[in-house]
N, C-alpha and C positions, 0 to 999 in steps of 0.2 A: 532216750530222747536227748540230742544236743542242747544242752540250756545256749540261751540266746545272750548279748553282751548287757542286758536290763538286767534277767533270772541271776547273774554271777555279780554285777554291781549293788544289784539289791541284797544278796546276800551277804553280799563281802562289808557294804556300807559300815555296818558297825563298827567291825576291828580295823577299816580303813579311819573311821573319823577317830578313837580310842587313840592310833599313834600317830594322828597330827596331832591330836590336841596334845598330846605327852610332849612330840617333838618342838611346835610351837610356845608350849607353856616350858619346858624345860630352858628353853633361847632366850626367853625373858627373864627367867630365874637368875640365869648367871648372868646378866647384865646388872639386874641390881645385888648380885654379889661384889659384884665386881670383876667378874672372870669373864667376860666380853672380850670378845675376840681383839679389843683394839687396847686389852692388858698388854698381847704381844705382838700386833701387827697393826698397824695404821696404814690408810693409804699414801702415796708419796705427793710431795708437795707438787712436783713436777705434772700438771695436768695431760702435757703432750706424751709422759713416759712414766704411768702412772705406775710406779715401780712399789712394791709395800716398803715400809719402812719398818722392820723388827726390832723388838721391845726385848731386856735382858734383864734377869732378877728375881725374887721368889715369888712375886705376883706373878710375873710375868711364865715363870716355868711351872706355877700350880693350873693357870689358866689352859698355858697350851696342854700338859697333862690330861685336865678335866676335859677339853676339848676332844684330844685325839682317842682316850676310851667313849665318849658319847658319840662320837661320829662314826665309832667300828661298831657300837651297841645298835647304834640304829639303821645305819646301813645292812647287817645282820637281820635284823627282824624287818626292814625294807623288802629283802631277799626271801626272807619267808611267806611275804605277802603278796611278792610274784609269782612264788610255788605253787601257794593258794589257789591262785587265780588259775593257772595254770592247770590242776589236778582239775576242777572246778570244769573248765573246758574241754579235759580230754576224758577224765572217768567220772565227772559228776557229781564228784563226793560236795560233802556239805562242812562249810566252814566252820571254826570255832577260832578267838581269837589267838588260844593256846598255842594254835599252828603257827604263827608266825614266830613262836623261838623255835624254830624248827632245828636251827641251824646250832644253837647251842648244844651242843652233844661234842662226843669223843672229837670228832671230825673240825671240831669250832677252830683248829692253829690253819689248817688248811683253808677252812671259808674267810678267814680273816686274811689271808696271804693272798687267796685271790680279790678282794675285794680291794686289799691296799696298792696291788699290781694294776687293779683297774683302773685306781682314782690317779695313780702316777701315770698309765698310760696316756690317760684323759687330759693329766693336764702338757703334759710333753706337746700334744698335740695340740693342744691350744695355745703352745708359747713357739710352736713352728708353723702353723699357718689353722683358720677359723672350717675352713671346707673338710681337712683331713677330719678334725674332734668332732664337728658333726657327726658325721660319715661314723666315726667310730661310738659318740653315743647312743646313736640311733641300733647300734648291732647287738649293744647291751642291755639294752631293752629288757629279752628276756633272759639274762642270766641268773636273775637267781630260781626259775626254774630250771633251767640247766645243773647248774651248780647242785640244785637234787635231784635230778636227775640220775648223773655223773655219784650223789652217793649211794643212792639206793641200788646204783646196778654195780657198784664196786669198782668203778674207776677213777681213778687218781692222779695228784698232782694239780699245782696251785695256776697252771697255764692252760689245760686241759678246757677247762667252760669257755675260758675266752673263745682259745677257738675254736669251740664249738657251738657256740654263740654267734659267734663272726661266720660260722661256716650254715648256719642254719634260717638267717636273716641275708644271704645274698638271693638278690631277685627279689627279696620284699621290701627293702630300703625305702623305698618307694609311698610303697603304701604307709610303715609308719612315720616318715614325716612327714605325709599327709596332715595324717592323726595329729602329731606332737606340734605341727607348725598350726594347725587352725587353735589345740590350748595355745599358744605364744601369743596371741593376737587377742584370744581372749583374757585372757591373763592382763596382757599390758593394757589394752582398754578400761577394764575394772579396775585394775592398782592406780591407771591414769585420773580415773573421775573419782578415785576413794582419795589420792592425796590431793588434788583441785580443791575438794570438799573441806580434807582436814585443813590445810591452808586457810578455805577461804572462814572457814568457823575458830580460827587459831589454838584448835586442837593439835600440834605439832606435836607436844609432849607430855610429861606425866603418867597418871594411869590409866585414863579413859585412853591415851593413844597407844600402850603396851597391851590393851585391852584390845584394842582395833586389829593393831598386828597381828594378833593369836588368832582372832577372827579371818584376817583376810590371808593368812598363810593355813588357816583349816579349809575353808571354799578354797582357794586356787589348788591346794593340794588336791580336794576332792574333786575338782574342773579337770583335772594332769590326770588322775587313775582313772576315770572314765575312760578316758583315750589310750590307756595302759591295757585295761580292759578288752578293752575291742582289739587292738593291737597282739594282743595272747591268742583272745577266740578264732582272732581272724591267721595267725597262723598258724594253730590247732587245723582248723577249718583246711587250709591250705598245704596238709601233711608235714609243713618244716619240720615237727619234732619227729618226723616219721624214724629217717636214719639213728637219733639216738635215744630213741624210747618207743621202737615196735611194738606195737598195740597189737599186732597180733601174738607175742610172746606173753604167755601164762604167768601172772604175778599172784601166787597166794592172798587171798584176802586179809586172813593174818597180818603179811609183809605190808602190804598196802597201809593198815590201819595203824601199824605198828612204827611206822617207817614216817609214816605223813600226815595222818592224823589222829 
């Protein structure tokens, strides 16, 4: 029986709220370290060409460091929690958080190569025009199901998911920024009336407002994987993964367990 996009959200709910709250609480850690992003990059004075302005010195290169390992750590285990979702919708299987370091194994130079190819492709395209980077995060959507996909069947190479990513989301575009554009709306509604509020109570700062943050980057996160959610079942549903994970090809149960969860 197809579980439904509730049956895989309720399941998944746990190890979805586990790495916000990590990701959230981890953001705020390194602010009152001091390794906040604005040790080595500030934005620019210039409000018409909001250019960053970068920071140089041992604050400054222990931050971007601490930065550039946390954002492949979690991007990584982001990716496994697409797999998740993913397996979830095509074979059923039943989650555990564990599954989201899927990705750490032998194969981890290779998922880290695609991932850093993704986030520089992503932003190329948003420093050449706002419609292409769309267009393009909407196709990666499900890559980090792909990306295990692509290791469980043996195929390789750090370019390989993208386009198969990009090849398996044309004709659905559609539908998920559906999806992703009704989170945006909700999202900026709720952040809208959460900072009115903090404003108008002069909670701006301190720990009741780094308290808040944690809180309101866990709900909107968890508001965004609902829509992720549906966005996987419904192109499970839709055969997309059909071409590069035939369901009608015999996976050992073993392999299966072995491999993903």
């Amino acid at each position: 029986m197809k579980k439904t996009t509730m049956d895989i959200y309720k399941a998944m709910f746990p190890s979805l709220l586990i790495y916000l709250v990590i990701v959230a609480a981890f953001s705020q850690i390194f602010e009152m370290m001091g390794l906040g992003t604005d040790a080595f990059m500030t934005p620019g004075a210039n409000p018409a060409m909001p250019m960053p302005e970068f920071h140089f010195g041992t604050m400054a290169g222990v931050s971007l460091l601490v930065h550039s390992i946390y954002l492949i750590a979690v991007g990584l285990v982001g990716y496994g929690l697409i797999l998740m979702i993913y397996r979830m919708a095509r074979y059923g299987t039943e989650p555990e958080f564990v599954d989201a370091f899927f990705f750490f194994d032998p194969k981890l130079v290779s998922s880290i190569g695609t991932y850093i190819i993704e986030k520089i492709l992503t932003v190329v395209f948003f420093l050449l025009l706002i419609v292409p980077a769309i267009i393009f995060s909407l196709a990666m959507v499900p890559l980090g199901a792909v990306i295990g996909i692509d290791g469980i069947r043996g195929r390789e190479g750090v370019f390989t998911p993208i386009k198969e990513s990009w090849q398996i989301t044309k004709g659905h575009k559609g539908m998920i920024f559906g999806r992703m554009a009704i989170v945006v709306i909700i999202v900026l509604v709720f952040s809208g009336g959460i900072g009115v509020a903090a404003a108008a109570s002069g909670m701006t700062q301190g720990a009741l407002m780094k308290v808040l943050n944690v809180v309101s980057t866990v709900i909107f996160g968890l508001i965004g994987y609902a829509a992720v959610v549906d966005i996987i079942r419904e192109l499970v549903a839709r055969g997309a993964f059909d071409e590069i994970d035939p369901i009608y090809e015999e996976i050992e149960d073993e392999e299966i367990q072995g491999e993903v969860l």
